[in-house]
C-alpha positions as CSV (number, residue, x, y, z in Angstrom):
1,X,18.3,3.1,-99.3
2,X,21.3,1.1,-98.0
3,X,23.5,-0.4,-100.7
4,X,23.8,-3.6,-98.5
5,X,20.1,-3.8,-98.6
6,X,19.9,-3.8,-102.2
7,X,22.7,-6.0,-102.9
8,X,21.2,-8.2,-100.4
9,X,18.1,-8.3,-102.7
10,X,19.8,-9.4,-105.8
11,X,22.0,-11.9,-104.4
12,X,18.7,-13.4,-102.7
13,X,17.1,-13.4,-106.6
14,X,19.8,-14.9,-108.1
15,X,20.6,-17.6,-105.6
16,X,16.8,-18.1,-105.6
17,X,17.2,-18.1,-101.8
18,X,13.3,-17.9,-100.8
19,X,11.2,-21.4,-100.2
20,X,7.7,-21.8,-99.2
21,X,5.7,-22.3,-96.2
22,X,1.4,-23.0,-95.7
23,X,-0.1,-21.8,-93.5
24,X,-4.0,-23.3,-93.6
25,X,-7.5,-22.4,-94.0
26,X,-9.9,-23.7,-92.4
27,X,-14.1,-24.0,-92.6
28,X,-15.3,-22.7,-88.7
29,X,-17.9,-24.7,-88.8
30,X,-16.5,-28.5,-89.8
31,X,-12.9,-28.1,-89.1
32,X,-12.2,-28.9,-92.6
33,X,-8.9,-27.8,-94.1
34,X,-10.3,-25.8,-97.3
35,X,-7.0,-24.7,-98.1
36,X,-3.9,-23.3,-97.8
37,X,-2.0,-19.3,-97.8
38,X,1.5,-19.9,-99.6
39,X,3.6,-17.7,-97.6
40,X,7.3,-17.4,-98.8
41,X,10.5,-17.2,-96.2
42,X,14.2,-16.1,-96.5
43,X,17.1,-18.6,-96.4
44,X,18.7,-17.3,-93.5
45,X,22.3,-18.0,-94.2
46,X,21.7,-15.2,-97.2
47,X,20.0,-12.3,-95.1
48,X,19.0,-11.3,-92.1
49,X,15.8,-9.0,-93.6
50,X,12.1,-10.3,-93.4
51,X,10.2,-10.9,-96.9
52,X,8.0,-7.7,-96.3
53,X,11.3,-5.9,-96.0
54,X,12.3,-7.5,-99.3
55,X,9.6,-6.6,-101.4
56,X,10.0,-3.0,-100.0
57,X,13.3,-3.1,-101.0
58,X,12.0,-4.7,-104.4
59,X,9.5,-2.1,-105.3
60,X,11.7,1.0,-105.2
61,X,14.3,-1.4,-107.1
62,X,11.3,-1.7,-109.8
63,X,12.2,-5.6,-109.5
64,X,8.9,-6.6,-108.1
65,X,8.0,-9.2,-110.5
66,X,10.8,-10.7,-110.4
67,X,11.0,-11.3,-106.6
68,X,7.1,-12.3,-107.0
69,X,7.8,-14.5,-109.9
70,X,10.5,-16.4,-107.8
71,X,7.7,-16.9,-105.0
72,X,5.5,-17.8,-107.1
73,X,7.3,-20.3,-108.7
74,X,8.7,-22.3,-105.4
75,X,4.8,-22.3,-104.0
76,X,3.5,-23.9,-107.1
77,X,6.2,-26.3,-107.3
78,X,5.8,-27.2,-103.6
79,X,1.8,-27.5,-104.3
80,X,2.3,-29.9,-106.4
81,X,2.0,-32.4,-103.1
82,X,-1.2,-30.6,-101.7
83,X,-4.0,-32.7,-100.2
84,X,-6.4,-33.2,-103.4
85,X,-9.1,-30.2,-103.9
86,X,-7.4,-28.0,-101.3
87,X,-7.2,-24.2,-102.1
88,X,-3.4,-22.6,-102.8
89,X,-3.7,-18.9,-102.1
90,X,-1.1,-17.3,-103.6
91,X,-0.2,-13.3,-102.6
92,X,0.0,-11.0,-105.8
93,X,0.5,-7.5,-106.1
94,X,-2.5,-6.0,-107.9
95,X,0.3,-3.1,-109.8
96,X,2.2,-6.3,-111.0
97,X,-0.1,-6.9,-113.5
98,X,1.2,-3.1,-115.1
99,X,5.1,-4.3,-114.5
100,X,6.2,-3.7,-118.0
101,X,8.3,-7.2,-117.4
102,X,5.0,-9.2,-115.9
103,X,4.9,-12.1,-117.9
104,X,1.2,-13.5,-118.6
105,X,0.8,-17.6,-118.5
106,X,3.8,-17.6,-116.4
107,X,1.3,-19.2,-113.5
108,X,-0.8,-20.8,-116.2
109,X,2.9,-22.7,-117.1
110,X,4.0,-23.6,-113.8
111,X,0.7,-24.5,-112.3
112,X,0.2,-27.3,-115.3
113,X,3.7,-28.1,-114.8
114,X,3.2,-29.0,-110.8
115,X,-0.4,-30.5,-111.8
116,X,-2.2,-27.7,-109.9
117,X,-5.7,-27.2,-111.9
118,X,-6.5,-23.5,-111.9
119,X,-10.0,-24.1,-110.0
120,X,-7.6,-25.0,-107.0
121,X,-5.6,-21.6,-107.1
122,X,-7.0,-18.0,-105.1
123,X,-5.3,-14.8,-106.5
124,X,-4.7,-13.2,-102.8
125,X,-4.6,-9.1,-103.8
126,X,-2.6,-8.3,-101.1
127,X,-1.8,-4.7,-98.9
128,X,1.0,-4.1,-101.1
129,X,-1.9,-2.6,-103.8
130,X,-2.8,0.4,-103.5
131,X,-4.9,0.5,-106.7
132,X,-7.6,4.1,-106.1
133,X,-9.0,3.3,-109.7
134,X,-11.3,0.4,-109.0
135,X,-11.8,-0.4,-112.7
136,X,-8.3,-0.9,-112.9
137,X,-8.6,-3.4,-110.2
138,X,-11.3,-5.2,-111.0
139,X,-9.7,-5.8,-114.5
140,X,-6.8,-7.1,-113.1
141,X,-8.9,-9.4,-111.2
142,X,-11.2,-10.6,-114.4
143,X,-7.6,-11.4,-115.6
144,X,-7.3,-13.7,-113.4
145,X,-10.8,-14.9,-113.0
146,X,-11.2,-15.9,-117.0
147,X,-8.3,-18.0,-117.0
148,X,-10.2,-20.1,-114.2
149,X,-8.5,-18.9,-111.4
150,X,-10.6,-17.6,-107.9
151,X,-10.0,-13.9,-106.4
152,X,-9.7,-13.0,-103.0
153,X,-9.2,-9.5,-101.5
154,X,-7.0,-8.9,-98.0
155,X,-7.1,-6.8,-94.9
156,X,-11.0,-6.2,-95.5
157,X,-11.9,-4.0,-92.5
158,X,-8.5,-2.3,-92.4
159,X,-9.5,1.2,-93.7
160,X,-12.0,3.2,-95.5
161,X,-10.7,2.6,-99.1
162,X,-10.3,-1.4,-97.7
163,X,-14.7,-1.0,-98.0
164,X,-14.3,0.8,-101.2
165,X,-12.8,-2.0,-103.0
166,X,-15.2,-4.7,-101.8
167,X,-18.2,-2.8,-102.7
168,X,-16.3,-1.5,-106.5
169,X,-15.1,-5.3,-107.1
170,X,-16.4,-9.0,-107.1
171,X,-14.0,-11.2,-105.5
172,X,-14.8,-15.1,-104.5
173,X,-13.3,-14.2,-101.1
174,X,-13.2,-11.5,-98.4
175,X,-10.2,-12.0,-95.6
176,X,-11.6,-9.8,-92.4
177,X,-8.5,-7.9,-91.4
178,X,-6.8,-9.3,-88.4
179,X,-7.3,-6.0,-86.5
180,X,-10.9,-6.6,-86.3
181,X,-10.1,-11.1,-85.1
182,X,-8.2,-9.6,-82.4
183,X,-10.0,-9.7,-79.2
184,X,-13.3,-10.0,-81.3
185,X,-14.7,-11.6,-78.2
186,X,-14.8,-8.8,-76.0
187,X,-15.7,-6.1,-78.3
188,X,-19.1,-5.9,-79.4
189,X,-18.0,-2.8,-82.0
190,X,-15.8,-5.9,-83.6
191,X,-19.0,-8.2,-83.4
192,X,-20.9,-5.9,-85.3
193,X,-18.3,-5.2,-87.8
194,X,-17.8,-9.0,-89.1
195,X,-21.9,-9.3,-88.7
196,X,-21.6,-6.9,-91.1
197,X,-19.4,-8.1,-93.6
198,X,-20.5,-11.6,-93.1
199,X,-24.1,-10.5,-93.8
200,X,-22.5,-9.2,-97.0
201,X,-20.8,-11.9,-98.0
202,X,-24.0,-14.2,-97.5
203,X,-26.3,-12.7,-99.6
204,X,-23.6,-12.0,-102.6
205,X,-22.2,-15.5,-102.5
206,X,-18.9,-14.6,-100.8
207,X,-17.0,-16.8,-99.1
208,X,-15.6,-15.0,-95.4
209,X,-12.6,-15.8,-93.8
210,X,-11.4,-13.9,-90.6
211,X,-7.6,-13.8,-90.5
212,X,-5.2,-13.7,-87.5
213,X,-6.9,-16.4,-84.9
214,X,-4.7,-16.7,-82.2
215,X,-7.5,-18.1,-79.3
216,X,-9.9,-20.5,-78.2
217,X,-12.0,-17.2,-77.7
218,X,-11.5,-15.9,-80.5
219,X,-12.3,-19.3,-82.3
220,X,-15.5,-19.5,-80.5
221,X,-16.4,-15.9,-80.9
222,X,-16.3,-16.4,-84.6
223,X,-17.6,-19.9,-85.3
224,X,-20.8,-18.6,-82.8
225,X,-21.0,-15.7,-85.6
226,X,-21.3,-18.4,-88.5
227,X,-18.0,-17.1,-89.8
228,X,-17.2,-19.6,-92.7
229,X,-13.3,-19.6,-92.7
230,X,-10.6,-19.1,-90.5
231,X,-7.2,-18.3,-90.3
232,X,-4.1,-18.1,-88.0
233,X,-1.7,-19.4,-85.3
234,X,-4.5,-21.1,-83.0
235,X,-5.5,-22.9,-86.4
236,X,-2.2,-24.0,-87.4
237,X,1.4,-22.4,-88.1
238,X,2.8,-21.9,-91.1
239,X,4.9,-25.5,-92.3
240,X,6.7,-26.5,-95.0
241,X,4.4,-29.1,-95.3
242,X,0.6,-29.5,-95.5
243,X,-0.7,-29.6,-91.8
244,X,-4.1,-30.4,-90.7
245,X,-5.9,-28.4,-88.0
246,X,-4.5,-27.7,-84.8
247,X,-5.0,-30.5,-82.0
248,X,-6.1,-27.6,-79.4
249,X,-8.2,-25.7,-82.4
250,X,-10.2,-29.3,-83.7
251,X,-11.0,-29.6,-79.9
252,X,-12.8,-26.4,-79.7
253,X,-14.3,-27.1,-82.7
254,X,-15.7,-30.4,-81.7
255,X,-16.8,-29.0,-78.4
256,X,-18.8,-26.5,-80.1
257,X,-20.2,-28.8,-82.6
258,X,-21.5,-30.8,-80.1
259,X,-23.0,-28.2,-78.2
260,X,-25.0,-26.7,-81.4
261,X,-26.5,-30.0,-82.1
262,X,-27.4,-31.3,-78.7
């Protein structure tokens, strides 16, 4: 690894050079922001590497807490002015929980702190985990799911061992991976697929949510599934602040509406 890289990292850490951004959730079927994925950016004056790359560089550093920590902490801060009731979805590493410097209450602290009640946090186990031992996994997630907090797993749909964990684990949330979003509309493989999981998710009380929506078609392909939420760039951007639903994506939504109850 590139020194410059690394002494990129730590200067990033210890000028705390990282801020949020929300990027929101929304139910297909009412256009209702549910909530919102905290997504953390770079200062760019500081570097000119992406976040992923960062938490690359982090995990062969062994510093990921720490980088996760400092994201972490600047989301909950900024939820602190969320719309009342809305979801923060907050990305965690499922190996952080074995970090030999992983602090436990440190969200439990900040959230009170901020005045963000647990009920309105999602633990988002993100790609970065690569946990094979699906009792280890689920116990990181009952963790987090006695101290009142909800569990969602990513990129379901991405892989065989992607299936694995869904069927080994009991999240509150499944996020379809944006691989099978893409195009949904004209593949009928892809229709199948989400049928699938959404038939899952129905009759185990999961809650759905495709990720990656980037058009109208895709949008109608998904609410005309019953998909319940939705993510992505048709929906809304990412924002420092808390946006509401697209103007074009709230149109399609009412259009459709309209047309299922006529």
């Amino acid at each position: 690894m590139k020194v410059k890289k690394v002494e990129e990292l730590y200067k990033i850490l210890e000028r705390k050079a990282i801020y949020p951004v929300f990027q929101p959730i929304v139910n297909l079927q009412t256009g209702e922001v549910v909530g919102y994925e905290a997504l953390s950016r770079i200062n760019k004056q500081d570097t000119n590497l992406m976040i992923s790359d960062l938490f690359v560089i982090a995990e062969q550093m062994g510093c990921v807490w720490k980088l996760e920590k400092l994201c972490r902490n600047k989301a909950l801060k900024a939820a602190a002015d969320k719309p009342e009731k809305a979801k923060i979805f907050l990305n965690v590493d499922g190996n952080i929980i074995q970090d030999k410097s992983f602090i436990q209450g440190f969200t439990n602290r900040k959230a009170a702190k901020a005045g963000v009640p647990a009920s309105d946090i999602v633990f988002e186990i993100t790609e970065r985990s690569d946990i094979e031992n699906y009792q280890i996994l689920q116990q990181i997630m009952n963790h987090y799911a006695n101290q009142g907090y909800e569990i969602a797993l990513d990129d379901v749909g991405a892989g065989y061992s992607g299936l694995n964990r869904v069927v080994n684990t009991s999240p509150n949330y499944l996020k379809a991976d944006i691989e099978l979003v893409r195009d949904i509309h004209k593949d009928k493989k892809k229709e199948l697929m989400m049928k699938f999981l959404l038939q899952y998710c129905n009759e185990t009380g999961i809650t759905l949510i495709a990720e990656g929506i980037e058009t109208d078609a895709e949008l109608e392909c998904l609410h005309r599934l019953g998909v319940h939420y939705g993510q992505g760039y048709f929906l809304g951007r990412p924002n420092k602040g808390f946006e509401s639903v697209s103007e074009e994506a709230m149109g399609v939504l009412q259009k459709l509406n309209i047309k299922l109850y006529n």
